[in-house]
C-alpha positions as CSV (number, residue, x, y, z in Angstrom):
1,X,-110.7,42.9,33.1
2,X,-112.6,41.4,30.2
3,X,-112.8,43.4,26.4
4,X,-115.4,42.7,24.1
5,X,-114.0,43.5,20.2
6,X,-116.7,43.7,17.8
7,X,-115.8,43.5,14.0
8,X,-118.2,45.6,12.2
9,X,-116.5,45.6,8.5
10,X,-114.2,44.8,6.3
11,X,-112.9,46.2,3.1
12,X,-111.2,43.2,1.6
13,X,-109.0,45.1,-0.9
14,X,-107.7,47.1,1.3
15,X,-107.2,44.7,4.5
16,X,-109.0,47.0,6.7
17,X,-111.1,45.8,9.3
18,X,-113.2,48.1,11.6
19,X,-113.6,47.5,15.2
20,X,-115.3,48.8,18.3
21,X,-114.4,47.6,21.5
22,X,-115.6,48.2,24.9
23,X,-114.2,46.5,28.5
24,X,-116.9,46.0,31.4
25,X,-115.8,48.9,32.8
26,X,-116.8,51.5,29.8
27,X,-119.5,54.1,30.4
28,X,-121.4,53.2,26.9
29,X,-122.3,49.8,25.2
30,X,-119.7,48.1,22.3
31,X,-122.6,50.0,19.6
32,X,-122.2,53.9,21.0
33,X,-118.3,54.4,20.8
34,X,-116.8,54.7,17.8
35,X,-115.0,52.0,14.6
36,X,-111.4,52.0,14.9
37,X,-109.6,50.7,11.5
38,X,-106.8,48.6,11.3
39,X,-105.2,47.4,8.4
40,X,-103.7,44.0,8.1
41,X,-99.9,43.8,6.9
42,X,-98.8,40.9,8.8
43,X,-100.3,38.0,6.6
44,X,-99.7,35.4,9.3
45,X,-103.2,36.6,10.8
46,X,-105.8,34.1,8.5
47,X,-108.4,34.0,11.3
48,X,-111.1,36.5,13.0
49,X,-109.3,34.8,16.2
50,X,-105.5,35.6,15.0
51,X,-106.7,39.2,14.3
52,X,-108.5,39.9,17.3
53,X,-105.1,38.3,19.4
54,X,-102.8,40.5,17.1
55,X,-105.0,43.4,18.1
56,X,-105.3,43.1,21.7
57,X,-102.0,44.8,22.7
58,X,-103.2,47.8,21.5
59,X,-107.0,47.7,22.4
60,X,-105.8,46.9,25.6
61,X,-104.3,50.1,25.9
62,X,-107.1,52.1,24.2
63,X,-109.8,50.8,26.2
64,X,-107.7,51.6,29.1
65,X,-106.8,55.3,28.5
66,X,-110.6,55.3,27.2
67,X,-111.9,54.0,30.7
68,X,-110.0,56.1,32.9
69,X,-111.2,59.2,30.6
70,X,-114.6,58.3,31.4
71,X,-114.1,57.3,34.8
72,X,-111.9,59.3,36.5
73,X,-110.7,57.7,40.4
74,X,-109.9,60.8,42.0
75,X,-109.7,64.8,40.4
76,X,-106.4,66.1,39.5
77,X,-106.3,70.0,40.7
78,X,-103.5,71.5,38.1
79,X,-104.2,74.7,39.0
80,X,-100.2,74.4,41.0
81,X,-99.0,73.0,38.0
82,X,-98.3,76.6,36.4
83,X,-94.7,77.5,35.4
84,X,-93.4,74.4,36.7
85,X,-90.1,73.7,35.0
86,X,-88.3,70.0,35.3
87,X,-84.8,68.8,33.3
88,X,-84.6,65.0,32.9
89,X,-82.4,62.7,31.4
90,X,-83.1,61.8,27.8
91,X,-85.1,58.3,27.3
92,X,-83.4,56.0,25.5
93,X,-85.9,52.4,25.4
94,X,-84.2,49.0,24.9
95,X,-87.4,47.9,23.2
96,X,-89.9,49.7,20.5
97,X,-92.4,52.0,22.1
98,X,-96.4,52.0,21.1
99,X,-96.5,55.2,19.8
100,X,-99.3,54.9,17.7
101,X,-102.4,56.7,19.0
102,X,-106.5,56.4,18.7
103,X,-107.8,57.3,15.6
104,X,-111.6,57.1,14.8
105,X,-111.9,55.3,11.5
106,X,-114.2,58.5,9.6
107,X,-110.4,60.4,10.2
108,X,-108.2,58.0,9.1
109,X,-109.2,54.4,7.9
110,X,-105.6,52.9,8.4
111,X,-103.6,52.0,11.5
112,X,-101.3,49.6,10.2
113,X,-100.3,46.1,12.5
């Protein structure tokens, strides 16, 4: 699945860039979702190519999350799902989790790479 990022502005003191994003499979165009802001810490990243590549981990998994929002496969009835109760085993993970999570830019102008 293809993603089309769109950077539509930058605040130069800051290092923030805004982006919209939208995969082939996304109800609206690239225009009608949304600017997501991230904010440049990792210096390495001098071109609009090296940002968009340090970026695609995680718009990968927005647009993702975002598409199956949008366009659900099948219905999930929870209506069963009531009082259920469930013990499991604590997770401990060998690598750092993405637990960073969408944030329109007009909320907070700052996710941090």
């Amino acid at each position: 699945m293809k993603i089309n990022i769109k950077i539509v502005e930058i605040d130069q003191s800051s290092h923030t860039v805004l982006v919209k994003y939208a995969s082939e499979n996304s109800k609206k165009s690239i225009d009608e979702y949304p600017e997501v802001a991230f904010q440049i810490t990792n210096y390495n990243v001098k071109t609009p190519e090296e940002f968009v590549e340090a970026i695609r981990p995680q718009v990968s998994l927005y647009v993702y999350q975002r598409d199956l929002a949008e366009n659900p496969s099948t219905p999930v009835d929870l209506s069963a799902w009531h009082g259920h109760t469930a013990e499991v085993d604590h997770y401990q993970p060998t690598d750092p989790v993405l637990a960073s999570q969408l944030i329109p830019a007009q909320q907070n102008p700052e996710i941090v790479l």
